[in-house]
Each structure stands twice: as C-alpha cells, then as structure tokens.
FILUM-694687 format. One record per residue (C-alpha): chain; x, y, z; residue number from 1. Coordinates in steps of 0.1 Angstrom, whole numbers, plus 5000, padded with zeros to 4 digits. Each point is the difference from the previous one (the first is absolute). Layout:
chaine A, x X, y Y, z Z, num NUM $
...
REM end
This chain:
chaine A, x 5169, y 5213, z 5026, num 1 $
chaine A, x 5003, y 4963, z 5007, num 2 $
chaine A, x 4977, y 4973, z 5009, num 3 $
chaine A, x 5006, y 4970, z 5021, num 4 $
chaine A, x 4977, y 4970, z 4993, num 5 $
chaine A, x 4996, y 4970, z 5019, num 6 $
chaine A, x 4978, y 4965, z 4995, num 7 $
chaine A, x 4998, y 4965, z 5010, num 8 $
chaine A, x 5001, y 4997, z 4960, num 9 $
chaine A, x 5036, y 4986, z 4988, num 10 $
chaine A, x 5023, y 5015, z 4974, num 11 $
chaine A, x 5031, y 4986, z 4984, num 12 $
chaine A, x 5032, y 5017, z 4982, num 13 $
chaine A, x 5017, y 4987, z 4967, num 14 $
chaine A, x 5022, y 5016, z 4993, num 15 $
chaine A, x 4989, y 5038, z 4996, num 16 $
chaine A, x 4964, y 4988, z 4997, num 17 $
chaine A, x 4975, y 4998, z 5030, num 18 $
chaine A, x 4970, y 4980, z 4995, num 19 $
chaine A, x 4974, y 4992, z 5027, num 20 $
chaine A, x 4959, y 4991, z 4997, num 21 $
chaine A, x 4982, y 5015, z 4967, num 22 $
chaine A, x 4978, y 5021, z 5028, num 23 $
chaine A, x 5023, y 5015, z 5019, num 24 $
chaine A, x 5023, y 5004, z 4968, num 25 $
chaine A, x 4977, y 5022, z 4984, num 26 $
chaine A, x 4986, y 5020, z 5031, num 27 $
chaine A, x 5040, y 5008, z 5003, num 28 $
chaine A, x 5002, y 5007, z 4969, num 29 $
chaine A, x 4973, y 5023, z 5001, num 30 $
chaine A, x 5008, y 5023, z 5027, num 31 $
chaine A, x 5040, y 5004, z 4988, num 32 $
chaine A, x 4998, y 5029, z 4978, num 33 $
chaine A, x 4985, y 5019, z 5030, num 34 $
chaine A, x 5033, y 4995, z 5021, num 35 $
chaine A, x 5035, y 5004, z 4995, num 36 $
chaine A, x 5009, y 4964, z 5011, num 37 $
chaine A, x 4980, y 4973, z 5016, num 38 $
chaine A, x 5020, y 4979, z 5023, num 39 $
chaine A, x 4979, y 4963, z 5007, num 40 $
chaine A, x 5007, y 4979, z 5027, num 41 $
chaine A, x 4989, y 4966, z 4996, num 42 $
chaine A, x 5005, y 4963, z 5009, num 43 $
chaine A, x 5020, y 4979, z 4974, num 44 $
chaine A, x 4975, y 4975, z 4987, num 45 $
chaine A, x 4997, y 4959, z 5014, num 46 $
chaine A, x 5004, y 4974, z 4972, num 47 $
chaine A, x 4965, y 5003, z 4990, num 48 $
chaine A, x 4996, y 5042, z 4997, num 49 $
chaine A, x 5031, y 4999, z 4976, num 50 $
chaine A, x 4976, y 4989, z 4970, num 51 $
chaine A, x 4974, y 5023, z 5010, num 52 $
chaine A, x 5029, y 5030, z 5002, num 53 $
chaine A, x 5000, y 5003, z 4966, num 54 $
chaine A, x 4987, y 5043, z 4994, num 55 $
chaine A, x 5028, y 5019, z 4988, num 56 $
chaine A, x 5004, y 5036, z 5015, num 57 $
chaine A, x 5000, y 5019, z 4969, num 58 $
chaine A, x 5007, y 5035, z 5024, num 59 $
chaine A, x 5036, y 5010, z 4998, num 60 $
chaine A, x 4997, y 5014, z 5035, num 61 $
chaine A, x 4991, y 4969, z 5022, num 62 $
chaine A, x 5024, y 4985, z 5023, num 63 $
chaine A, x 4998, y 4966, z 5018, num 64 $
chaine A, x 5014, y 4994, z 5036, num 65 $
chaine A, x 4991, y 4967, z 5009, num 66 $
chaine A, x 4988, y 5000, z 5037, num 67 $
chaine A, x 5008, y 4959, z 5003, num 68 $
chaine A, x 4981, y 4968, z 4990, num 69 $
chaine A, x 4964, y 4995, z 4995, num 70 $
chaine A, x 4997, y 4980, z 5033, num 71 $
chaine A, x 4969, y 4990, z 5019, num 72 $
chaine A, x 4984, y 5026, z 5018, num 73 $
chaine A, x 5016, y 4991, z 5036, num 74 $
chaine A, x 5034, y 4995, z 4985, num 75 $
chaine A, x 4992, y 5041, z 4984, num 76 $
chaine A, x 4991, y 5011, z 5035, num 77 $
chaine A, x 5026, y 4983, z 5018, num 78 $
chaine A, x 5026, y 5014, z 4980, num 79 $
chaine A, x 4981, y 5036, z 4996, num 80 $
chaine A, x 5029, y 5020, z 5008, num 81 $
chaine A, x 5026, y 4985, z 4978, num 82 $
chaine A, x 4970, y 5005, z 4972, num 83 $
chaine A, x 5000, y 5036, z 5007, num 84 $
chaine A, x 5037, y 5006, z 5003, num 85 $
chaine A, x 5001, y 5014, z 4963, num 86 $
chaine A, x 4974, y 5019, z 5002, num 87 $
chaine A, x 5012, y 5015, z 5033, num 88 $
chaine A, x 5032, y 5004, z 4981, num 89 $
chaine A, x 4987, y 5018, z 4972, num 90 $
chaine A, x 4979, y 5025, z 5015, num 91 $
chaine A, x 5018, y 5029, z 4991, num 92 $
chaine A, x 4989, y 4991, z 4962, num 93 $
chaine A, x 4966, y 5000, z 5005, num 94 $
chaine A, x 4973, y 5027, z 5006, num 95 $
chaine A, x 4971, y 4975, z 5004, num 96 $
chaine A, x 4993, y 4963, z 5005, num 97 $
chaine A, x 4967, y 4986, z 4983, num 98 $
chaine A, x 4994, y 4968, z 5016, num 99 $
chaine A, x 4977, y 4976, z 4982, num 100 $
chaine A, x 4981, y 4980, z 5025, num 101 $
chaine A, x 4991, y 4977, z 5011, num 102 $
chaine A, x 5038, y 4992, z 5011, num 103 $
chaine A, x 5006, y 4977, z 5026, num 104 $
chaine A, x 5033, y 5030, z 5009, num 105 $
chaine A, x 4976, y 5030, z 4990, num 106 $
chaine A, x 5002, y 5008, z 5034, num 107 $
chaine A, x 5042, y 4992, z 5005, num 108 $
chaine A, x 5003, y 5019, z 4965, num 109 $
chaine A, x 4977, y 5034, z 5011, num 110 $
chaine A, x 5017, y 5001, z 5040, num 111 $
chaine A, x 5036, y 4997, z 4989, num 112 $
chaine A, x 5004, y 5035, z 4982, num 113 $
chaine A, x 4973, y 5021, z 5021, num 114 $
chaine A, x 5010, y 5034, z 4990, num 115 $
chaine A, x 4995, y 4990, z 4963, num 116 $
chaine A, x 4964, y 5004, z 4986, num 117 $
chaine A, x 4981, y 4965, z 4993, num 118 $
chaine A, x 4973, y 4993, z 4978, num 119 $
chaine A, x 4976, y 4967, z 5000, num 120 $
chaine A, x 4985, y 4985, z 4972, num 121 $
chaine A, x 4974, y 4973, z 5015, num 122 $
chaine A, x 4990, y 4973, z 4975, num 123 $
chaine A, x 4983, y 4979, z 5022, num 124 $
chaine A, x 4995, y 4984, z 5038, num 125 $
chaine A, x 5028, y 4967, z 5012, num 126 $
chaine A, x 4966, y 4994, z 5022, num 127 $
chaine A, x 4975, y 4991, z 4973, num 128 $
chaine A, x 5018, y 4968, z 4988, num 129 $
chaine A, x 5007, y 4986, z 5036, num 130 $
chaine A, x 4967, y 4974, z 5003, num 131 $
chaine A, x 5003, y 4983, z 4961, num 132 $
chaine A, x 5044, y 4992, z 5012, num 133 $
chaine A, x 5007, y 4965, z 5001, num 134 $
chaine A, x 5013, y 4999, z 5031, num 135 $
chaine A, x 4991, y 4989, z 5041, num 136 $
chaine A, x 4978, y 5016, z 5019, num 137 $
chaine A, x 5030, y 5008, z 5024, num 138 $
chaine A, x 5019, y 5015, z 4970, num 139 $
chaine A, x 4970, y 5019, z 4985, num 140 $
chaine A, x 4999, y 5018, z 5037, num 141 $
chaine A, x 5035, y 5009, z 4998, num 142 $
chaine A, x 4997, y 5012, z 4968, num 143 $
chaine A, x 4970, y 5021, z 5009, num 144 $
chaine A, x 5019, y 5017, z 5029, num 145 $
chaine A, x 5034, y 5011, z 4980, num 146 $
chaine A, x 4970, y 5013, z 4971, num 147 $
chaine A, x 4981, y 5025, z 5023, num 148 $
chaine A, x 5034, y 5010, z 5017, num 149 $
chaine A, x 5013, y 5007, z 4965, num 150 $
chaine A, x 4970, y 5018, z 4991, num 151 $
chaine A, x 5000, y 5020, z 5034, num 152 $
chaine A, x 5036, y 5011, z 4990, num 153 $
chaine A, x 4990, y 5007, z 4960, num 154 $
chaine A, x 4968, y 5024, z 5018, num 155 $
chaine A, x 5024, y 5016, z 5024, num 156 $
chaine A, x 5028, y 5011, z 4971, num 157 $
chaine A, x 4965, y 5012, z 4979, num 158 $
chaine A, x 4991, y 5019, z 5027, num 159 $
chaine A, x 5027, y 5026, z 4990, num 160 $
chaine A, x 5006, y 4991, z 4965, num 161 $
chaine A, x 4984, y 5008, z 4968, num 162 $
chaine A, x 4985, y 4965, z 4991, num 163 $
chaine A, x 4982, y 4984, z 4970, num 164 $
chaine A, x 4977, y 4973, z 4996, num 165 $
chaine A, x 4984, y 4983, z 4966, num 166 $
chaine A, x 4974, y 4981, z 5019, num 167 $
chaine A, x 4965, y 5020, z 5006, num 168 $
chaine A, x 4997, y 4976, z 5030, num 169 $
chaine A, x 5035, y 5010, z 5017, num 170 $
chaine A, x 4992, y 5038, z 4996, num 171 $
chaine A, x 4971, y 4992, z 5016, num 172 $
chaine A, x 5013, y 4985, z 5030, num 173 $
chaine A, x 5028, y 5025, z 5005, num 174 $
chaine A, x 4987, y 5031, z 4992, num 175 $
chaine A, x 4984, y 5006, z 5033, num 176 $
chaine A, x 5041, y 4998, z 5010, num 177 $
chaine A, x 5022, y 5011, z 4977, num 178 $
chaine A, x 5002, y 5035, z 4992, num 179 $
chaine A, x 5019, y 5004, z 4965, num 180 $
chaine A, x 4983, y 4970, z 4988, num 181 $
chaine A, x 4993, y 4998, z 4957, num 182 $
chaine A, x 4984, y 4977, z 4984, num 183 $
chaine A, x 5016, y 4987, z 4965, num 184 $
chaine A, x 4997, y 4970, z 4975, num 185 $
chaine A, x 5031, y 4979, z 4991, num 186 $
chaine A, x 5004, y 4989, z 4963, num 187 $
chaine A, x 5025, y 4986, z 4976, num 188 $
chaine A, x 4991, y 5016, z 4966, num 189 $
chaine A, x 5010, y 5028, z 4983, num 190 $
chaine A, x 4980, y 5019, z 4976, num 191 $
chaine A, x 5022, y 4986, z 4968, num 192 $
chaine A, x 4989, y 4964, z 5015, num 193 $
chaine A, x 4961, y 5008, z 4994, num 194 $
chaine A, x 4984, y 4977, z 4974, num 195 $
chaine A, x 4971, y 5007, z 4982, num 196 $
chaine A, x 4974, y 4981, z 4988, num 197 $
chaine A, x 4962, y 5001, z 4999, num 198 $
chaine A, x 4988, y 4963, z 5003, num 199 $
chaine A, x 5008, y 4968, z 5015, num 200 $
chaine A, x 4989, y 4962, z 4990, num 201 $
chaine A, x 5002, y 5003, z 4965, num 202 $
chaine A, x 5012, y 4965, z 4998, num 203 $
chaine A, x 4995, y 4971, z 5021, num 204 $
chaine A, x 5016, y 4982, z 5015, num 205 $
chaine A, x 4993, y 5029, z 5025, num 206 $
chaine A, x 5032, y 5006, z 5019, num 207 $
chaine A, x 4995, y 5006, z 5040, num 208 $
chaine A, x 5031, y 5016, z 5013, num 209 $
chaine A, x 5014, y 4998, z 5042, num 210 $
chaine A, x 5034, y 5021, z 5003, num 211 $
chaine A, x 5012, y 5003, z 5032, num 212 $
chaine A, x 5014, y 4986, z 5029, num 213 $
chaine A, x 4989, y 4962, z 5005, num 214 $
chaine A, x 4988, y 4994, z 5034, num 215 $
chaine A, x 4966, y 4985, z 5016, num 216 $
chaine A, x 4991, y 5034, z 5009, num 217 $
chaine A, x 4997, y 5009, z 4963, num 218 $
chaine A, x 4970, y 4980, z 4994, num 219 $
chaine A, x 5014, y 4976, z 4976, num 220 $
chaine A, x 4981, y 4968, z 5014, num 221 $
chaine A, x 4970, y 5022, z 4988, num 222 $
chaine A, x 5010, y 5012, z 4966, num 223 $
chaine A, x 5009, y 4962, z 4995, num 224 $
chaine A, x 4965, y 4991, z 5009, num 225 $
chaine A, x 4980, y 5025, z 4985, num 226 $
chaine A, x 5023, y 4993, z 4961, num 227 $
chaine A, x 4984, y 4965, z 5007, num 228 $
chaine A, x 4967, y 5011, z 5003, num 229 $
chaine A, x 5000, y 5027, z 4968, num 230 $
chaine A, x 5016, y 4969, z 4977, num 231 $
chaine A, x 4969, y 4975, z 5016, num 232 $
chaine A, x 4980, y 5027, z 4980, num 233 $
chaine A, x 5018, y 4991, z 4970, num 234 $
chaine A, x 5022, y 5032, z 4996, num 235 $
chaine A, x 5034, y 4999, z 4984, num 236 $
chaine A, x 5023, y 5019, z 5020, num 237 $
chaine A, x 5034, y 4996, z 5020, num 238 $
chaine A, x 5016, y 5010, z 5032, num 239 $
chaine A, x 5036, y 5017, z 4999, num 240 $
chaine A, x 5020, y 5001, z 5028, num 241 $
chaine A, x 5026, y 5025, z 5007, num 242 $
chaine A, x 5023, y 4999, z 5028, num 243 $
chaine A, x 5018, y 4988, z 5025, num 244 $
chaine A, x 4988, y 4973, z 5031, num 245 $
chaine A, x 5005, y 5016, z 5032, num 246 $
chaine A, x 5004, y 4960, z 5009, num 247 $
chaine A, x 5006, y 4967, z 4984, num 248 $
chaine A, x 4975, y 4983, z 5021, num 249 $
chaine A, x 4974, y 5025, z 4991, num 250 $
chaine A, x 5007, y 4994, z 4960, num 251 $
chaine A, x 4998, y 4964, z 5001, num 252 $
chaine A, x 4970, y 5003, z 5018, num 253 $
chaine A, x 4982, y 5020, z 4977, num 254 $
chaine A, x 5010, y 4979, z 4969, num 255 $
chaine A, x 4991, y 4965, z 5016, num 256 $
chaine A, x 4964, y 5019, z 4996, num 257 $
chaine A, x 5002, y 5011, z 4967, num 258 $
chaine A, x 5012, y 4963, z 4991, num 259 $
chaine A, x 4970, y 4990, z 5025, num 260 $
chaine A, x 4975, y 5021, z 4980, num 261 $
chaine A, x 5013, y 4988, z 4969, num 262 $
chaine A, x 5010, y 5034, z 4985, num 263 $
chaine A, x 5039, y 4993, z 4994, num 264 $
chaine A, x 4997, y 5014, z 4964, num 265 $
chaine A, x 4983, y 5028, z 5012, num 266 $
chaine A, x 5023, y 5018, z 5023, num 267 $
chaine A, x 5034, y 5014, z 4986, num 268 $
chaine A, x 5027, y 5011, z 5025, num 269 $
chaine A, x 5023, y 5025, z 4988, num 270 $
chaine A, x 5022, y 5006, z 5029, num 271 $
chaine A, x 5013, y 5034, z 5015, num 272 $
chaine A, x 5001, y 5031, z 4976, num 273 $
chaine A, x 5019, y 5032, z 5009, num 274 $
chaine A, x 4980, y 5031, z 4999, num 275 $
chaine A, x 5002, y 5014, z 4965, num 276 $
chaine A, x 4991, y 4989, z 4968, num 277 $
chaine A, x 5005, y 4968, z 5004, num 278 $
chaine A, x 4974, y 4998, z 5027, num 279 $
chaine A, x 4978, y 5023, z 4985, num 280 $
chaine A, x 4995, y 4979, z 4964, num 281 $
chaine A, x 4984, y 4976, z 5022, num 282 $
chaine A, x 4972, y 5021, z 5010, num 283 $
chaine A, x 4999, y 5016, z 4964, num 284 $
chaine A, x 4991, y 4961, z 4986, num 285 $
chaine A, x 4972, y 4995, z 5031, num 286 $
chaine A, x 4966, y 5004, z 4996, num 287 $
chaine A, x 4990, y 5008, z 5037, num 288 $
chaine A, x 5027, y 5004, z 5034, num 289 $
chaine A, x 4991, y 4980, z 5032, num 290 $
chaine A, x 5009, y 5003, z 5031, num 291 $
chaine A, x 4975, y 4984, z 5030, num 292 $
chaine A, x 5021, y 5011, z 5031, num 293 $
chaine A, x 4988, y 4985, z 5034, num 294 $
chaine A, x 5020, y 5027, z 5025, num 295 $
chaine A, x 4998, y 5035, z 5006, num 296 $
chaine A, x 5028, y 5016, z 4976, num 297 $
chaine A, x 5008, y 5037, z 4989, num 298 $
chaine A, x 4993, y 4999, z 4962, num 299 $
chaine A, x 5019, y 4977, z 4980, num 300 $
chaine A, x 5020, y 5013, z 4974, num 301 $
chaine A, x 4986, y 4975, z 4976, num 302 $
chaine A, x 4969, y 5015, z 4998, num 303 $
chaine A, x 5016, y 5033, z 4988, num 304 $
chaine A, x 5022, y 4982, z 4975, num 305 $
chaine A, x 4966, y 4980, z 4985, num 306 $
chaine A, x 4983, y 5037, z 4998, num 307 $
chaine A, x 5031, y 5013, z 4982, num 308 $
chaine A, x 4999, y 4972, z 4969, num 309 $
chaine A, x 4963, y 5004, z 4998, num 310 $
chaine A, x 4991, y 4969, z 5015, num 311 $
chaine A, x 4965, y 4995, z 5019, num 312 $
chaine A, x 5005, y 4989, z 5036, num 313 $
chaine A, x 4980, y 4975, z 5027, num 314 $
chaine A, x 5015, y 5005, z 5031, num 315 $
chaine A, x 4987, y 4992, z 5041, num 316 $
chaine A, x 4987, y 5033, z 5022, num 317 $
chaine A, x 5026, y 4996, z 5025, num 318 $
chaine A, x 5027, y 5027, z 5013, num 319 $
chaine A, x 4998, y 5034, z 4981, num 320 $
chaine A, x 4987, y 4981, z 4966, num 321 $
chaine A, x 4963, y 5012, z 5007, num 322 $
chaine A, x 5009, y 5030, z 5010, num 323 $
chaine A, x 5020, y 5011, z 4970, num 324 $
chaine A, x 4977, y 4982, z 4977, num 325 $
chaine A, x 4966, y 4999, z 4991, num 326 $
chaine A, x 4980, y 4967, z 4996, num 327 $
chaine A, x 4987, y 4997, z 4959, num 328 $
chaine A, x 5018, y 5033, z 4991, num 329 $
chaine A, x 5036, y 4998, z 5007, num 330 $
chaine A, x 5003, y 4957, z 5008, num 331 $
chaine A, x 4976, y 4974, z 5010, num 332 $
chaine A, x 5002, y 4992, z 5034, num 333 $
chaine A, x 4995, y 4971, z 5021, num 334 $
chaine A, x 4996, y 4985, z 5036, num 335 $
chaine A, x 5033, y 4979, z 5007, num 336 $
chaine A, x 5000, y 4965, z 5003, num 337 $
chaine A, x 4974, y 5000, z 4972, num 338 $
chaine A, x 5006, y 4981, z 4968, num 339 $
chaine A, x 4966, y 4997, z 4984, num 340 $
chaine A, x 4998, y 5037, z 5003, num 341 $
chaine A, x 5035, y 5004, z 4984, num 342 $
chaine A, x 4990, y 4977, z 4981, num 343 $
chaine A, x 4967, y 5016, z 4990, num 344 $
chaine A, x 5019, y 5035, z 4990, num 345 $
chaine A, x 5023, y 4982, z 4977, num 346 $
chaine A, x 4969, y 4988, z 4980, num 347 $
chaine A, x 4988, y 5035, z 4998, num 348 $
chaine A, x 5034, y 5016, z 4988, num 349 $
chaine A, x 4999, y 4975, z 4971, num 350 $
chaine A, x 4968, y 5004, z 4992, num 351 $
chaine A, x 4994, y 5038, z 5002, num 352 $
chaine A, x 5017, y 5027, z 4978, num 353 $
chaine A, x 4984, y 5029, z 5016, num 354 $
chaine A, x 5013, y 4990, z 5034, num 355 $
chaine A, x 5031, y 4990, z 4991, num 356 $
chaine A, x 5008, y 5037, z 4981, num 357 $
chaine A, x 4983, y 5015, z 5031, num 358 $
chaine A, x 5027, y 4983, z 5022, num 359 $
chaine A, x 5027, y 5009, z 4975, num 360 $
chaine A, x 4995, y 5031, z 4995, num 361 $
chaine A, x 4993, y 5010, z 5040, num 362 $
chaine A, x 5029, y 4977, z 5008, num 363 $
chaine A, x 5023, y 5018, z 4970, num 364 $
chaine A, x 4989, y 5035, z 5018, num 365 $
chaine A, x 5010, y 4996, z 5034, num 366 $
chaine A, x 5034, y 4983, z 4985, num 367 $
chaine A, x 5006, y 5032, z 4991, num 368 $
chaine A, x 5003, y 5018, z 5026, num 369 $
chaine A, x 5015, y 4973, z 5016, num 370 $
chaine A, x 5033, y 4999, z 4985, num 371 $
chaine A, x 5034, y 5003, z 5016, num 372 $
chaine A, x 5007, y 5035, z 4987, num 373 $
chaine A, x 4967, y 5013, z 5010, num 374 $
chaine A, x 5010, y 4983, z 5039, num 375 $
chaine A, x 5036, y 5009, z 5002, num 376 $
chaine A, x 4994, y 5037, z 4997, num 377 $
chaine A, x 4972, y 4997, z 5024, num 378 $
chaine A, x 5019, y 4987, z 5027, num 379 $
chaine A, x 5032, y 5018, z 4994, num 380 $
chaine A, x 4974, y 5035, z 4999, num 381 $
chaine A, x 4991, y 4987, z 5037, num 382 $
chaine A, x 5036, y 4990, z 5009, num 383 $
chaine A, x 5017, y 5035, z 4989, num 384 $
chaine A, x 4969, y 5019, z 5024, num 385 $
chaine A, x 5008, y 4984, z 5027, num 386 $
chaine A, x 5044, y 5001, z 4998, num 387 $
chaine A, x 4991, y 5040, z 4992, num 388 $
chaine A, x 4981, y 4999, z 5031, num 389 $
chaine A, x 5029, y 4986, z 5021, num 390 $
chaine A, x 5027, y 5022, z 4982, num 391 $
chaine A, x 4988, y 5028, z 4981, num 392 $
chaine A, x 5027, y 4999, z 4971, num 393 $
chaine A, x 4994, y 4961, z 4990, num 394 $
chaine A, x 4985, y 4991, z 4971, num 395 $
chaine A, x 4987, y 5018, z 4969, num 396 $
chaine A, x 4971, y 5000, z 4980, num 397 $
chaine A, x 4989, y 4971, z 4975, num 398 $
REM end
C-alpha cells in the first residue's frame, strides 16, 4: 500500500535527499516502514524555511512532489487547483491521503481525489491565535471569517473520515461530531533518544532551558521576568535559548528587556537546532525546561522531549498541558501571564531534590510511552481497521 501526505510544512530535494522540519521529518519517518511508499506533497520552502529544512529523510521509501511555493495563505487558496494538480495526477499511486492539519488547502487537498480514503491529523485550531495578530481590526475580521470557513470545511471532510487529534481540548470539541475520531500524542523521540539520569542542579550556575518556537505566545516576556526575580534572590543560574524567532521585531524586543533588566550575561541564545542529538544535548546539560505559553495549544512537543532527557519541567495550564499532566507529579504548573509564580517554581526545583526526582522520574515514565514507535503503530493499527473496513483485502496485521 501507499500513503499520500500533505502539510503546509515545506520540504526541499538535493540531490537524492529530501529534508523538511525535524517534526514532520521524524513523524514520516516513523510511519514508512508500515507502507510500501510514502508519496509527500508539500510546498518548496520561502527564503527563511530553507534553514529550518534541514531533517534528512533517512526512509528509503519517501518521495517528494512539491505542490508549489510556500506562499501566503490567499496566494495558496487562490491557486488551490494548480496546488492539487499533482496530487490529482497521482492518485492512482495512492491508497490513502493523511492530511496534517491545520492546512490552509486541507480542504482543496481532501475534495480533489473523493473516492480515495482521507485521514486528519488535527494539531491545533487557525482560530485560537486570531486576537494576539498584529494586524487591523478590519484584517483580524477577515481573517476570522476565512478561519471558521476553513474549519467548517476541515469538520465536514472529518465527518466521513477517520480523524486524529493530540489536543484533549479538540477531542473535546469534536467528539459530539465526528464519528471515527482518536485521540493521539505527537512526539519527536525515539526510544534510543531517551536519556537517563536521576538528578538535576548539581552545579550552579543552574541552567534554565526554553526550546521552541519563539513567539509572544510562548511566554518569553515572562520567563525573562521571572530569571530576574530568582537572580534578585541571589541564585546563580542562566537562561538558554533554543530556537528560532517567529519575527525579527519580536526578538529585538525581548532582548532590549533583558539589556533593560540588566541580565545580558545571563541569557545565552543558541539559535535553531534540528531535532536529534543536537537538540537533545541541550536539554541533557539543563537543569529544569520552561515553557509559560499564553494560548490554548495541543501539547507541545517540547515538553515530551524535556521528559525524555530526564529534565524536570515548569510549564502554563493552558490547551491539553493540564490535562495530560498532573500539577507537582508530572510538571509544576502555572497560571499564564504569571512570572513570580514561574518564578517561584524555579526556586523550588533548585532547591528541592525530592521534587525534582519526583518530576523526573514521572516525566521519564510517561516519555515512555510517548515515543514515536509506540505512536506510529498506534495510528497505523487504527488506519489498517478502517482501509479493511472500506475494502476487505487491504492491509495486514502489524
């Protein structure tokens, strides 16, 4: 059998090599040996995805078409039939189409091969980042009209499709509506990428770590703050940053307040890291994970990759976080838009072993049966049920 796979996440061919985002690299990656060939159709990256692209498929059965250019999402629209052509072309190679959505052409993508069975994997809502754009009133409204048509569109190809979701709070709200409707957890690590170890903060300074994607809606204003506050109280530690500035105005921002607040020498930006080891040896030198997200979100993968390297977490109860994770067992959890309380957990991660091996060792466990293997044959066990149920002599057992 093959798959087709579509995202608004680019990919670029070098020669014989594809590479494309560490995330959707592995999660490819993952699900190839369950399929004879997986045929992706994606947007070529913009000037500033090319650095980012930088995964290698290491699954000999992948194949790239590129759909077109990364445009802006009324260019995509505009041109959605052109962007579907090779799909439409190449439907007689496929057996299924897994689209990962959002997409701004998730709908295009699902309509233009009907007959051929579609599966959804919902990572989040376009809707929940509409109020904190910086854009006009008039444009906010216009944005918020194409968002609950594309979402209409995305519910009505659900409807009949077998669809997953890794946020608690979009089960939730579609459950009452979509019949074949599973709920899953995304993650970038594989069980060889687990690290253990049963202590942090044996050394100051005490290294904070944020990976991630840098944005205002990641809390970073707060984590700034709150690293003030815990050196006021006379504690050696630093802040790492990892990643990469979903804008320039945004950065500069945020360091004219660490120069403000006089830490300078206390916050150390590393740039972006692929997925791998690379990445992880950043979370294997922390001594506590932050993340103080202000918006609703699924889960972010960051928190599983922390777990996975045995590092204690502080993270906000928005989205699915609190409902995957326990407060004091698995992560300390805080109110967003909070620094002193962020600020407050960090002061008790340095300062208490117990807690910190209880979050470890919780955080290790759940890891575990979190990693890409574990989720892969999951999904495909769903997947192969439901082609067996539209064509009795598909698929075979895992």
């Amino acid at each position: 059998m093959n798959l087709g796979f579509h995202s608004h996440v680019p990919a670029v061919k070098k020669g014989n090599q594809l590479f494309t985002l560490g995330s959707q690299g592995v999660f490819i990656d993952s699900l190839a040996p369950y399929w004879e060939k997986i045929i992706c159709f994606l947007h070529s990256p913009n000037l500033e995805e090319v650095i980012q692209c930088n995964y290698l498929i290491r699954s000999n059965n992948i194949e790239l078409e590129i759909i077109g250019p990364h445009l802006s999402v009324p260019m995509r629209i505009i041109r959605a039939k052109e962007y579907t052509s090779s799909l439409f072309n190449r439907r007689g190679d496929i057996d299924a189409l897994l689209i990962r959505g959002p997409s701004p052409l998730l709908p295009a993508m699902a309509n233009r091969i009907p007959k051929i069975p579609k599966i959804l994997l919902l990572i989040a809502s376009y809707k929940n980042g509409i109020d904190g754009l910086a854009q006009p009133i008039w444009r906010k409204q216009l944005i918020r009209m194409w968002c609950h048509w594309n979402e209409a569109q995305q519910l009505k190809i659900a409807k009949d499709n077998l669809t997953f979701v890794n946020s608690a709070v979009l089960f939730n709200q579609l459950n009452p509506e979509v019949p074949k409707l599973i709920e899953t957890r995304t993650t970038t690590i594989y069980k060889k990428d687990i690290y253990i170890r049963g202590d942090t903060c044996s050394n100051t300074p005490y290294r904070i770590l944020f990976s991630g994607r840098i944005a205002s809606e990641k809390g970073l204003d707060d984590i700034i703050k709150a690293l003030e506050m815990v050196l006021k109280q006379g504690i050696n530690c630093i802040l790492d940053i990892v990643g990469s500035p979903d804008k320039a105005e945004y950065w500069e921002k945020l360091m004219k307040k660490v120069r403000l607040l006089g830490i300078t020498d206390r916050v150390n930006y590393h740039g972006f890291k692929p997925v791998g080891n690379e990445l992880f040896t950043h979370y294997r030198k922390a001594d506590v994970f932050i993340i103080a997200s202000r918006a609703s979100e699924g889960f972010p993968r960051t928190i599983w990759e922390a777990f996975s390297q045995c590092t204690p977490v502080i993270a906000t109860n928005v989205g699915s976080i609190p409902f995957y994770l326990e407060h004091e067992r698995d992560a300390l959890l805080a109110s967003p838009n909070d620094p002193e309380k962020l600020a407050g957990y960090l002061m008790r991660i340095f300062s208490d072993p117990i807690l910190r091996k209880r979050l470890i060792h919780h955080g290790l466990k759940l890891a575990r049966n979190n990693t890409l293997e574990s989720r892969a044959k999951e999904m495909m066990s769903h997947i192969l049920e439901r082609l067996k149920n539209n064509d009795g002599n598909i698929g075979s057992e895992i």
